[in-house]
N, C-alpha and C positions, 0 to 999 in steps of 0.2 A: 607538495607534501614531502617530496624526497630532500630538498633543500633544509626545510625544516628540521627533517632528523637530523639530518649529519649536523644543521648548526645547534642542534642541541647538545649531540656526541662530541663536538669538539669543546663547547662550554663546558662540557662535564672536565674534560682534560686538565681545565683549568680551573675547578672550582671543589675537585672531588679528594677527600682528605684519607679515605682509607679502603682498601682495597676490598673485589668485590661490590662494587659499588652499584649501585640500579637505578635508573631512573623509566619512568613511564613516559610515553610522549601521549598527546589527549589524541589522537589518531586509532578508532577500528576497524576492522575491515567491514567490508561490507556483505557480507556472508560466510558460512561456512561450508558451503558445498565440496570443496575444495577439500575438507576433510576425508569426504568419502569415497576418494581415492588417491588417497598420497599414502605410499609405499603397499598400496593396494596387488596380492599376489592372490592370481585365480587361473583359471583354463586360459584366459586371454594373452597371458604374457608370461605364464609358468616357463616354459622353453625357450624362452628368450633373457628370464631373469638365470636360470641356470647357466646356460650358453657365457652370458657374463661373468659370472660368479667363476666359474670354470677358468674363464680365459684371466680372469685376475687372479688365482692362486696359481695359473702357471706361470704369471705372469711375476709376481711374488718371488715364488721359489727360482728365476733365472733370478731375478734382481740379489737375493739373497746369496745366489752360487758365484755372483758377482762380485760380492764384497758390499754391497752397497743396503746399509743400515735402516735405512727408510724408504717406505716403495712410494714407487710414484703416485701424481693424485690419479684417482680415479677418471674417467673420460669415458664419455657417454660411447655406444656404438658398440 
């Protein structure tokens, strides 16, 4: 399935005339469970989503006292 996409993504590269462009692949998933807990914030991980949050705005503002215009990507942990 994963081959699939990309070789569709890359036919696009080649076939796609103006920008913004979409295409659907006939691939769904096969549930949505997965919904009901993606960016999911409650007692379980409140203090740990903070903790993060926290360490990436200090994290930010050196990057910022640094000079440097764009901060790094995010990283789990």
């Amino acid at each position: 399935m994963q081959r699939s996409i990309i070789n569709q993504g890359v036919a696009m590269l080649h076939t796609v005339t103006k920008p913004n462009s979409s295409e659907r692949t006939p691939y769904e998933w096969g549930e949505n469970s997965w919904r009901d807990d993606y960016s999911k914030v409650d007692d379980s991980n409140r203090e740990e989503l903070s903790r993060r949050g926290e360490n990436r705005r200090k994290r930010q503002l050196a990057e910022k006292a640094a000079g440097l215009t764009r901060s790094s990507m995010i990283a789990d942990g």
